[in-house]
C-alpha positions in Angstrom: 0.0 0.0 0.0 1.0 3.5 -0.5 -0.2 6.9 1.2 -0.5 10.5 -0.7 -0.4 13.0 2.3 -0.8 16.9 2.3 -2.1 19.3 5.6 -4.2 22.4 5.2 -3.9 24.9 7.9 -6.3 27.6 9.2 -5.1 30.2 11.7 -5.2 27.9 14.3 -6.2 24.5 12.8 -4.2 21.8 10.8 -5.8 19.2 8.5 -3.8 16.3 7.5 -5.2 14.3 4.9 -4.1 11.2 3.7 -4.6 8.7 0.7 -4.1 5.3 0.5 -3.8 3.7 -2.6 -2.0 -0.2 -4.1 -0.7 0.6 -7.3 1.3 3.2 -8.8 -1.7 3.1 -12.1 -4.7 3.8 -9.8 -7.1 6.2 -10.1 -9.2 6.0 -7.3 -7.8 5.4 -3.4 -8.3 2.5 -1.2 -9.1 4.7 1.4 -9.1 8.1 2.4 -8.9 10.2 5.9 -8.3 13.1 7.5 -7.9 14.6 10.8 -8.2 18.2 12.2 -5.3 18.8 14.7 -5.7 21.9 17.6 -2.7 21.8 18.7 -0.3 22.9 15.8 3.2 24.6 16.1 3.4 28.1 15.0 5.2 28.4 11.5 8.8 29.3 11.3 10.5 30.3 8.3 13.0 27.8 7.4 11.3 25.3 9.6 8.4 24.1 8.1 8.9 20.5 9.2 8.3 21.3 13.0 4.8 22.6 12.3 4.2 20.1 9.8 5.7 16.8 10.7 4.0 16.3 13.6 0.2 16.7 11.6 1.7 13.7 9.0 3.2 11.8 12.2 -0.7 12.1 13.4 -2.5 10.6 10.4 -0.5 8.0 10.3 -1.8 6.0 13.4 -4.7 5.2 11.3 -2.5 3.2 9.4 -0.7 -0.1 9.9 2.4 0.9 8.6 3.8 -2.5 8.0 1.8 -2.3 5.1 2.6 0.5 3.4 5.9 0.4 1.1 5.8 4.2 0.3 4.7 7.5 1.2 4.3 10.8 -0.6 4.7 14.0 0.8 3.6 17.0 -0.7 7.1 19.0 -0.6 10.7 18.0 -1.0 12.8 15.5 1.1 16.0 17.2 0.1 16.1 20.8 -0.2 19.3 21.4 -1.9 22.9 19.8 -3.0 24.2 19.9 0.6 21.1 17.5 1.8 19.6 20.1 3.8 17.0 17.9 5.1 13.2 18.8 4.0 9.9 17.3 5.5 10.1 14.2 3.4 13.4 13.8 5.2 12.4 14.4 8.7 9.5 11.9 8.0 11.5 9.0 7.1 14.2 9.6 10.1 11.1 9.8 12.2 9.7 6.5 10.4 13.8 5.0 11.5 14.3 4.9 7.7 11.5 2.0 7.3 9.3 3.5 4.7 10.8 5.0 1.5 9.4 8.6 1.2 9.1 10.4 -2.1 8.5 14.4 -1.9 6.5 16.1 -5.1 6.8 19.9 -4.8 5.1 22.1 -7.2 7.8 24.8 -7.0 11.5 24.4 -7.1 13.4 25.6 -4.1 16.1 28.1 -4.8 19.5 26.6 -5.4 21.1 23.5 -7.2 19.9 20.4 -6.3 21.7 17.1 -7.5 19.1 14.9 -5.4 16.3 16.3 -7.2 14.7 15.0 -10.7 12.1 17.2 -12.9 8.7 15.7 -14.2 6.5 16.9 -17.2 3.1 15.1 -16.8 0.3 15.5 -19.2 0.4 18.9 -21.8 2.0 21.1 -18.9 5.2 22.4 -19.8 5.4 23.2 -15.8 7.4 20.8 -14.5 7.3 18.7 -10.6 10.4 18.5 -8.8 10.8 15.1 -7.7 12.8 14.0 -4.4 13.3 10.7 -2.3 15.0 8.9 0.2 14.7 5.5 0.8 13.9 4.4 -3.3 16.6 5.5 -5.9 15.1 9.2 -7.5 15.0 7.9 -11.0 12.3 5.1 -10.0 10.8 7.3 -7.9 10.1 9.9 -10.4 8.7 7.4 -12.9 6.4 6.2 -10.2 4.9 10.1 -10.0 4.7 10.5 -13.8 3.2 7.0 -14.3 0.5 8.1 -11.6 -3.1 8.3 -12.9 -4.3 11.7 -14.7 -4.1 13.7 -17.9 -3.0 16.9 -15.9 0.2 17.8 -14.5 -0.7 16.8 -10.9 -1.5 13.0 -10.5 -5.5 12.2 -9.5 -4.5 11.2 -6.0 -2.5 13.8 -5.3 -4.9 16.2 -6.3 -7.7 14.1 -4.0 -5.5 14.2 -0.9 -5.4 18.5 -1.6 -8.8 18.6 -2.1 -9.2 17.0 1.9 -7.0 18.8 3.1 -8.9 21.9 2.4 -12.1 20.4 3.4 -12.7 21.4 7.2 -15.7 19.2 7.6 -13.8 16.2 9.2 -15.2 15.2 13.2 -12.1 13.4 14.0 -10.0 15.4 16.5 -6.7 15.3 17.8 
């Protein structure tokens, strides 16, 4: 199994929403959840991953994770050519490097990055910037452009955005 997860925030409120889907082809999910979360950290620049790594950590209790042999993250797991860890990073250290994790960012982060890869998907001549750790970056960028959908961003990913904007959930953390 596989999990697409994003979080929407409100001034006060996170929603992490997550996807669960078999194979890399599909076009509709296996399941889908999402939670709203109280307690969030407050954003800080350059640290994204404190505010949001805690929302993903969350949604994935409903989960056996056992069974899942890769998670996407909406963002980057490596920032740049140092390895400046991003969330996708922090999520696999905080999974102890069990699960590979690919990151799908819709904008490139400023700077080289050697452990990044560049999609085209459908007629868009905008590109996704493809990262991983834990599942070599070619295969894991042929896994995103193979995804379901005509469009630039894959079906599922754009299902997993779609809840995480909807505030309408009743489970609470």
């Amino acid at each position: 199994m596989k999990i697409v997860m994003d979080v929407g925030y409100n001034e006060t409120k996170a929603n992490a929403a997550t996807v669960a889907f078999q194979n890399w082809n599909d076009n509709t999910p296996l399941s889908s959840s999402k939670i709203i979360i109280n307690k969030i950290a407050d954003y800080q620049p350059g640290q994204f991953y404190k505010r949001e790594l805690p929302c993903l950590l969350q949604s994935l209790v409903l989960y056996d994770l056992n069974k899942v042999d890769t998670i996407i993250v909406d963002g980057f797991v490596w920032l740049n050519s140092e390895k400046k860890a991003g969330l996708g990073a922090y999520l696999f250290e905080a999974l102890d490097k069990k699960i590979p994790i690919i990151g799908v960012a819709k904008r490139k982060f400023h700077g080289e990055n050697i452990y990044m890869s560049t999609i085209e998907r459908g007629e868009s001549k905008n590109p996704l910037f493809i990262t991983a750790e834990g599942m070599e970056l070619n295969r894991a960028a042929d896994h995103v452009k193979n995804m379901d959908g005509d469009f630039r961003i894959p079906t599922l990913l754009k299902e997993v955005d779609r809840l995480s904007r909807e505030w309408d959930s009743t489970t609470i953390y």
